[in-house]
C-alpha positions as a Python dict, from the first residue, in 0.01 Angstrom:
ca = {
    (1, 'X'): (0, 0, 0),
    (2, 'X'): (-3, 364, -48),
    (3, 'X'): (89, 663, 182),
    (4, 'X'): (9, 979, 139),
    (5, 'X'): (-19, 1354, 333),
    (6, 'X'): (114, 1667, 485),
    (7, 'X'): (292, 1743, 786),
    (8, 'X'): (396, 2144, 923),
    (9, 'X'): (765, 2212, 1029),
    (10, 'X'): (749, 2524, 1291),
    (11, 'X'): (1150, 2595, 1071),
    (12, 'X'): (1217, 2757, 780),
    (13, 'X'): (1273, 2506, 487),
    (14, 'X'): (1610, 2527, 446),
    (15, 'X'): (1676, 2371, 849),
    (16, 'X'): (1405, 2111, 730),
    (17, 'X'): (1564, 2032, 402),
    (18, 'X'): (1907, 2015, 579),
    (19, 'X'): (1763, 1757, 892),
    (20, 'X'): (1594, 1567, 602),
    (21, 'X'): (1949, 1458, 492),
    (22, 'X'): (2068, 1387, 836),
    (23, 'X'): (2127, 1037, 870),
    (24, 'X'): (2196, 1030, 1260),
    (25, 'X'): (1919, 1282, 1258),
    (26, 'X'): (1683, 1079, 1113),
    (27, 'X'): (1806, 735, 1265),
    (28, 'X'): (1712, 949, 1596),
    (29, 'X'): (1341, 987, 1473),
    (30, 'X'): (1236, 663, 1354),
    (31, 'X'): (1058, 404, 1579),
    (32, 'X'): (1274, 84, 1615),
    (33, 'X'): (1573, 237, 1367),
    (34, 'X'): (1858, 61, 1503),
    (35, 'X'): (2088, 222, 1239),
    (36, 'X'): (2138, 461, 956),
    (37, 'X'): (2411, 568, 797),
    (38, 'X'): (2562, 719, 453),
    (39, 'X'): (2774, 407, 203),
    (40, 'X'): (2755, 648, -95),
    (41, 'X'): (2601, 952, -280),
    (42, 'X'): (2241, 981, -223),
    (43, 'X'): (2242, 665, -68),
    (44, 'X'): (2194, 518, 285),
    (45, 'X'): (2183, 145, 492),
    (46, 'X'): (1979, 109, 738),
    (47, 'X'): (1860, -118, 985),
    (48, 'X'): (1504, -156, 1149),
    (49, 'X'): (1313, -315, 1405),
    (50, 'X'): (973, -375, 1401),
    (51, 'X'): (642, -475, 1514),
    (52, 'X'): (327, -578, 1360),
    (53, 'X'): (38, -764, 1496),
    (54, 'X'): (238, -1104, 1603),
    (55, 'X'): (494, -1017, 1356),
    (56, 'X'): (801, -880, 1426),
    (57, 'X'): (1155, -845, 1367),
    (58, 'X'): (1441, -669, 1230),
    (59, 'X'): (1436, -523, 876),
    (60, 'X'): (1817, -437, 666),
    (61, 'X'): (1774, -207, 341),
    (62, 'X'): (1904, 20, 112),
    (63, 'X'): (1766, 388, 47),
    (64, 'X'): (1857, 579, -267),
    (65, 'X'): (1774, 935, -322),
    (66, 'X'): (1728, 1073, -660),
    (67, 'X'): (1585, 1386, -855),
    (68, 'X'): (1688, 1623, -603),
    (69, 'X'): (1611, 1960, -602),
    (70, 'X'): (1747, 2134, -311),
    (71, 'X'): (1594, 2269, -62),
    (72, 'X'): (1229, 2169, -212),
    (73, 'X'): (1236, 1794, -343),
    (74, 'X'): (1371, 1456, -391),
    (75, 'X'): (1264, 1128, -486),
    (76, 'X'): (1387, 825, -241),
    (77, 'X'): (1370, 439, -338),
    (78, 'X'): (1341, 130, -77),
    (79, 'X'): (1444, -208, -88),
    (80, 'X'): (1480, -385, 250),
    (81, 'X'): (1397, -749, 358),
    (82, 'X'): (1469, -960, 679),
    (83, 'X'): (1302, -1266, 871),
    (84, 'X'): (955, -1091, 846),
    (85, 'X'): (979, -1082, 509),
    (86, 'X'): (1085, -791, 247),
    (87, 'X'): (954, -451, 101),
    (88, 'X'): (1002, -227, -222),
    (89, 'X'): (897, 123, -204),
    (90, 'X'): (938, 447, -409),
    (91, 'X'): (775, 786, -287),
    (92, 'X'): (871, 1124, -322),
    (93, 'X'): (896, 1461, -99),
    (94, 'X'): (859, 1828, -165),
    (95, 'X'): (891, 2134, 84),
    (96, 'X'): (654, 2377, 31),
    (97, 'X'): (805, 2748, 207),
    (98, 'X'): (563, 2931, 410),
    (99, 'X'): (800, 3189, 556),
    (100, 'X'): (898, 3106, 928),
    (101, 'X'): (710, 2723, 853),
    (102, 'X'): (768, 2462, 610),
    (103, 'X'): (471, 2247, 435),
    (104, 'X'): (563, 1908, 391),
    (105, 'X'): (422, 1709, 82),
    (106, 'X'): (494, 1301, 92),
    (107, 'X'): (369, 1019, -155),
    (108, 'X'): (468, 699, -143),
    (109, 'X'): (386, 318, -259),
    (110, 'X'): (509, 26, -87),
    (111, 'X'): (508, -387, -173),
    (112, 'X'): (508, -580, 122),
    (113, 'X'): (552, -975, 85),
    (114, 'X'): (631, -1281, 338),
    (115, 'X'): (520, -1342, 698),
    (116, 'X'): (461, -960, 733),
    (117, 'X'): (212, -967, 464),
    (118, 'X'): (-10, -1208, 662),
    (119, 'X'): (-147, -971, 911),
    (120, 'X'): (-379, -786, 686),
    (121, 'X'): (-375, -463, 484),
    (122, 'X'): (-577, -256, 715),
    (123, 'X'): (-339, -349, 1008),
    (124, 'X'): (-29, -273, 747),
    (125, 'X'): (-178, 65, 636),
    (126, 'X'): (-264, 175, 1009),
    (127, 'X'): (123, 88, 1099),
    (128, 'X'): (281, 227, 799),
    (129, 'X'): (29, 550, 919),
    (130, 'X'): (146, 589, 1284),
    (131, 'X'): (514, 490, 1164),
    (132, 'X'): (518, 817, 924),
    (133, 'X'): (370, 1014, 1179),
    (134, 'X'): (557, 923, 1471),
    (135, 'X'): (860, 934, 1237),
    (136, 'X'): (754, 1293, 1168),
    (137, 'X'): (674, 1415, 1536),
    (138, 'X'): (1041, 1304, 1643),
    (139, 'X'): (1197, 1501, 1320),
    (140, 'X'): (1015, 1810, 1402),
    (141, 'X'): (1145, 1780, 1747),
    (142, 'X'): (1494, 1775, 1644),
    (143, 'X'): (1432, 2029, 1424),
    (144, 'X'): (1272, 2230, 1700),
    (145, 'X'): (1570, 2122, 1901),
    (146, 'X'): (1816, 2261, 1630),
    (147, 'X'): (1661, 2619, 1589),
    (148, 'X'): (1654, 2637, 1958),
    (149, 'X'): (2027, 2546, 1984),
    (150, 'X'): (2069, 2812, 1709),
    (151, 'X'): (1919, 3113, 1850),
    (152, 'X'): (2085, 3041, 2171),
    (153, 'X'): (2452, 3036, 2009),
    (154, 'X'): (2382, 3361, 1871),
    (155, 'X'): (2282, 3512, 2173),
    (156, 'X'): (2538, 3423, 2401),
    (157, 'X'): (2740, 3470, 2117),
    (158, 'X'): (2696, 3839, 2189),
    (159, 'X'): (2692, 3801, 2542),
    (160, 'X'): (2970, 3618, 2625),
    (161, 'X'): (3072, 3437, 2310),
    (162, 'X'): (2999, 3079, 2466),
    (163, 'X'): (2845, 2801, 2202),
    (164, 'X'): (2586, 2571, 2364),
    (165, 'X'): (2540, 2193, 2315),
    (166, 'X'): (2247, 2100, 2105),
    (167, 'X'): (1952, 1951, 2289),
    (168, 'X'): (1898, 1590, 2102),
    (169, 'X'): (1525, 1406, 2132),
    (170, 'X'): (1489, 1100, 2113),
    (171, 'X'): (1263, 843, 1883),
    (172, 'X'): (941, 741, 1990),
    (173, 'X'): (923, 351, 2179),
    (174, 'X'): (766, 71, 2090),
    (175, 'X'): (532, 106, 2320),
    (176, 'X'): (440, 431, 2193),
    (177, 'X'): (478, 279, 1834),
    (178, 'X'): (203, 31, 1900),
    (179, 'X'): (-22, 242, 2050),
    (180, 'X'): (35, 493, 1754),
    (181, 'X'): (-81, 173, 1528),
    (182, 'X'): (-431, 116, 1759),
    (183, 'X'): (-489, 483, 1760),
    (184, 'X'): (-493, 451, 1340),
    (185, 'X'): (-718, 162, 1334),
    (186, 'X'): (-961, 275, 1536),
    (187, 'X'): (-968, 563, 1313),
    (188, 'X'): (-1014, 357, 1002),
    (189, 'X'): (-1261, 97, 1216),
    (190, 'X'): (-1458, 315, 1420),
    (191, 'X'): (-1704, 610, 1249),
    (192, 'X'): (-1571, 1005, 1400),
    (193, 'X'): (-1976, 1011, 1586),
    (194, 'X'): (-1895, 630, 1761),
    (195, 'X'): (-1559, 768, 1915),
    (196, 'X'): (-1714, 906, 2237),
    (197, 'X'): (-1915, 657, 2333),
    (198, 'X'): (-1649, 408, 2234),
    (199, 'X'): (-1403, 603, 2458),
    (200, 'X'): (-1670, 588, 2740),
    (201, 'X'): (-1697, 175, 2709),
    (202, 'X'): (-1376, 156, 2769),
    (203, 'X'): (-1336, 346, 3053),
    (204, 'X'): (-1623, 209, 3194),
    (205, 'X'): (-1469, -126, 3131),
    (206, 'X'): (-1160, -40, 3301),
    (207, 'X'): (-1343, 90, 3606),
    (208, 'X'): (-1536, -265, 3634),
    (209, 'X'): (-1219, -434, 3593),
    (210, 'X'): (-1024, -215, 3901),
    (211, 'X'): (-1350, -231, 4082),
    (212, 'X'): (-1331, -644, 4054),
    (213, 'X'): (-1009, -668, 4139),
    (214, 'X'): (-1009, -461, 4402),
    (215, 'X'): (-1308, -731, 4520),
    (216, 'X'): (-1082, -1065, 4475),
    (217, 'X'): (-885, -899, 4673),
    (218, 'X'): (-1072, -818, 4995),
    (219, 'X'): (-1208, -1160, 4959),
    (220, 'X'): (-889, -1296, 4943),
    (221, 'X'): (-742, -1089, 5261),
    (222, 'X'): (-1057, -1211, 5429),
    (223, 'X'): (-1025, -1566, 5329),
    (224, 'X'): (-647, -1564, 5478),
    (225, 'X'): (-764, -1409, 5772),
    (226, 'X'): (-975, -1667, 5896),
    (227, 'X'): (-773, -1956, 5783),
    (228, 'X'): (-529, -1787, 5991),
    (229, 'X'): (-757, -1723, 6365),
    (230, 'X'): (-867, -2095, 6380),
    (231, 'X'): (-470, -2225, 6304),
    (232, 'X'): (-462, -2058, 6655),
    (233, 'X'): (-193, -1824, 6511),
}
């Protein structure tokens, strides 16, 4: 399974580079992360849990960062297993500067193997997918949240020399998770011109469905209704 793409950081690289190293930063961001944190140099345990398809549960691994070049690139290696089964994976990051915005690069290549391996590659690729992006959407909020947090110290700094708490956000659901994953495989299912009219089927399919059970329902209410008048009642 491979993963690759590019993601914009509205920070300068440095902040980026720095939250990229943040364990409780990133525990924060990742869907299902129920723990991350520091045993060594360059190297972190973590714990995950997961859904995917009718597989799921709780993931324990080892990350280990190497070939670092601060504040541009690294190199990070995976090894975690659980009761779904286990995964090796090696990929690599580089922060590309673009002034007040930072250009992510990732690679990677996982090995998946046990029950999770069962549900398919294209479901496996469309999670791995919306579990990098949501990943990604809850770092840049932190980051966002960091810069914010920053500019207002220094101004009321000046004003009043007060320092204000850092706003934290918080990592996407699993609810949000799995529809992340059903957004991707549409995308790899369904052709860009069949979207609409896809889209349109559905909500057309969701009006029939409110419209029927709005129907049962009057029939129902009717149904009591007479059963009631001849009980006399």
């Amino acid at each position: 399974m491979k993963l690759e793409g590019t993601y914009t950081f509205d920070a300068p690289r440095e902040t980026v580079w720095q939250a990229l190293l943040d364990p409780e930063v990133l525990a924060r961001t990742m869907p299902g992360c129920e723990k991350l944190e520091q045993i060594g140099e360059n190297e972190y345990k973590g714990a995950l849990k997961i859904r995917v398809g009718p597989v799921q549960g709780q993931f324990e691994g080892i990350v280990n960062l190497s070939n670092i070049n601060p504040p541009e690139s690294y190199r990070m290696q995976v090894d975690g297993k659980g009761a779904p089964g286990f995964m090796k994976g090696v990929g690599e990051v580089r922060l590309e500067d673009q002034g007040e915005t930072t250009l992510m690069h990732y690679t990677g290549e996982a090995q998946v193997g046990g029950r999770i391996a069962s549900v398919g590659q294209r479901l496996l690729d469309s999670s791995a997918k919306a579990l990098t992006r949501q990943s990604l959407d809850g770092l840049h909020e932190q980051i966002k949240a960091r810069v914010q947090a920053s500019a207002s110290h220094h101004a009321e700094e000046a004003l009043v020399g007060m320092q204000p708490q850092a706003a934290e956000a918080s990592g996407p659901s699993q609810v949000e998770f799995t529809m992340g994953v059903a957004k991707h495989l549409v995308d790899d299912l369904v052709p860009a011109p069949q979207r609409p009219k896809l889209i349109a089927a559905g909500l057309i399919f969701l009006g029939s469905l409110v419209v029927l059970n709005w129907w049962m329902n009057a029939i129902a209410r009717k149904v009591a209704k007479e059963v009631w008048e001849r009980r006399g009642y």
